[in-house]
C-alpha positions in Angstrom: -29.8 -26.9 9.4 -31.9 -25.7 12.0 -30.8 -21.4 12.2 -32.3 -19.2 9.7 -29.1 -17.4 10.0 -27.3 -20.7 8.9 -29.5 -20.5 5.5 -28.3 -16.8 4.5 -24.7 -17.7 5.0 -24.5 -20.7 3.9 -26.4 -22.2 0.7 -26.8 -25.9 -0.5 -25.0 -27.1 3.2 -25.7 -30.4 4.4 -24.4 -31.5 7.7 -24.2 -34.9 8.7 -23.5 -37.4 12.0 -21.8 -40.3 10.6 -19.6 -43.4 11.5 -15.8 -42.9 10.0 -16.3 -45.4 7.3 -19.0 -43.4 5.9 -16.9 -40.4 5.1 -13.5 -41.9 5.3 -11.8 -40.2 2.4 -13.8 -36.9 2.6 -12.5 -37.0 6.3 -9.0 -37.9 5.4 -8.5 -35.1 3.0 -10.1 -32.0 5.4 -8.0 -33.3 8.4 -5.1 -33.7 6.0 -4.9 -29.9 4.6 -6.2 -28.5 7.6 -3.7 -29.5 10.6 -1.3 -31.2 8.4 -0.7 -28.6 5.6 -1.8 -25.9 7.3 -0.7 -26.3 10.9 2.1 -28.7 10.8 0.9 -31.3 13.0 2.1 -35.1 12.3 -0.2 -37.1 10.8 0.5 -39.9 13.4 -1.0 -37.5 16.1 -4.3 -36.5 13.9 -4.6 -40.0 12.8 -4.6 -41.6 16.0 -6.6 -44.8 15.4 -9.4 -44.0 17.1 -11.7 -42.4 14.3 -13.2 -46.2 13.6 -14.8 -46.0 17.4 -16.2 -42.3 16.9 -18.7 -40.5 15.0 -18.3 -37.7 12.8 -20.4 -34.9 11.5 -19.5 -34.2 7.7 -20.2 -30.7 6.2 -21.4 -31.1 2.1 -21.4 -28.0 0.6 -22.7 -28.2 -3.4 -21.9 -32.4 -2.7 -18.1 -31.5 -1.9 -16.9 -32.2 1.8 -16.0 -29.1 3.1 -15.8 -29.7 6.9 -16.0 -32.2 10.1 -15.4 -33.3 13.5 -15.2 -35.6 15.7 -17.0 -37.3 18.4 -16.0 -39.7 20.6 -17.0 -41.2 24.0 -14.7 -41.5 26.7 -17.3 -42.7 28.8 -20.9 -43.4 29.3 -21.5 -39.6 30.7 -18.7 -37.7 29.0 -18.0 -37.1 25.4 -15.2 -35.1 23.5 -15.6 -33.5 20.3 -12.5 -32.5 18.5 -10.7 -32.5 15.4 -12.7 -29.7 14.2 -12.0 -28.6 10.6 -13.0 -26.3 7.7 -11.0 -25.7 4.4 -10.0 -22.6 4.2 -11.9 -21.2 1.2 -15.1 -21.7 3.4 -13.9 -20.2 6.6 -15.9 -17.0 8.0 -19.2 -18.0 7.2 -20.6 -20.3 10.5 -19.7 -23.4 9.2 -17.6 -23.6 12.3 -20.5 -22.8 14.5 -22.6 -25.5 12.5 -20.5 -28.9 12.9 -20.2 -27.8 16.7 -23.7 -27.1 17.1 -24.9 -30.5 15.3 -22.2 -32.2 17.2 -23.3 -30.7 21.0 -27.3 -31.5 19.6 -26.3 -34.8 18.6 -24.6 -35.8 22.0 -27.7 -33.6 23.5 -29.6 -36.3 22.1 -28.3 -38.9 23.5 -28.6 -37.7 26.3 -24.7 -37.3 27.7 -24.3 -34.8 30.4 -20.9 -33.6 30.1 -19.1 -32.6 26.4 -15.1 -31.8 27.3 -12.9 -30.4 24.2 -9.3 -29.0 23.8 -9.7 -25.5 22.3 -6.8 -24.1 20.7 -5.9 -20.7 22.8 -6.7 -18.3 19.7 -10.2 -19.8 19.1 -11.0 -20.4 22.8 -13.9 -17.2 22.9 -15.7 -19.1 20.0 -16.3 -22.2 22.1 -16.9 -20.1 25.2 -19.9 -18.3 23.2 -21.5 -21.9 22.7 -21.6 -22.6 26.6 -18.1 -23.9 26.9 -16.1 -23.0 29.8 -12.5 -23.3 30.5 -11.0 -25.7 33.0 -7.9 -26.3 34.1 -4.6 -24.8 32.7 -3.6 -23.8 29.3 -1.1 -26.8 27.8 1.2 -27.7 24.6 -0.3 -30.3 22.1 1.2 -30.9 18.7 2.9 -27.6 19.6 -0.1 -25.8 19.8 -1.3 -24.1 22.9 -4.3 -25.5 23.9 -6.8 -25.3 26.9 -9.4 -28.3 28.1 -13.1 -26.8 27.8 -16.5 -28.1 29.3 -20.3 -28.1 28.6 -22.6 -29.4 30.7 -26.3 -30.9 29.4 -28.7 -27.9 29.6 
């Protein structure tokens, strides 16, 4: 963790950038209660096949798994993060904030220019206050309204 803010809300948090083997099952379950449970998207569409070609940043509370995303290339100058998850009972705190900030600081690091994502409507402010702006026009996906987002490298 790299806020001081991060410290006070959060204690014993641990957030890592991993390949999907890694994490698999801790990966697995979030994604699993969180869309599938909790939002009713397929598993087919969450579980696209294309988790073993991306990284992931893993949130370890107390050693349990207790949120991720993804990150994956689409090309050699643009990256998407998505899949962004946190179980319910740790909502509210920043942990949100924290696996987008380590993912954006990761791709910072390697130095990719352009980070797209697809912001669903009702959480599209809390992208927009970490330098994400909209582009394009709102759409469906998995029967959620969503909206394509962009950062550019600062």
């Amino acid at each position: 963790m790299t806020h001081a803010e991060s410290n006070q809300t959060i204690s014993n948090l641990i957030l890592q950038v991993v390949p999907f083997a890694a994490a698999q099952s801790a990966i697995r379950s979030i994604r699993y209660q969180v869309f599938h449970v909790e939002q009713g998207v397929a598993l087919d569409i969450d579980f696209d096949g294309l988790d073993e070609a991306s990284m992931h940043v893993v949130a370890y509370q107390a050693d349990q798994a207790v949120g991720t995303t993804r990150i994956r290339m689409l090309t050699d100058r643009l990256a998407k993060i998505e899949r962004v998850a946190v179980l319910s009972v740790h909502r509210g705190r920043g942990l949100g904030k924290m696996l987008m900030t380590t993912a954006v600081d990761y791709l910072d690091q390697q130095a990719i220019p352009e980070i797209k994502l697809n912001a669903q409507m009702q959480v599209k402010a809390f992208y927009e206050k970490l330098g994400f702006v909209p582009y394009g026009e709102p759409f469906d996906e998995a029967g959620i309204l969503h909206i394509e987002m962009r950062r550019s490298l600062q």
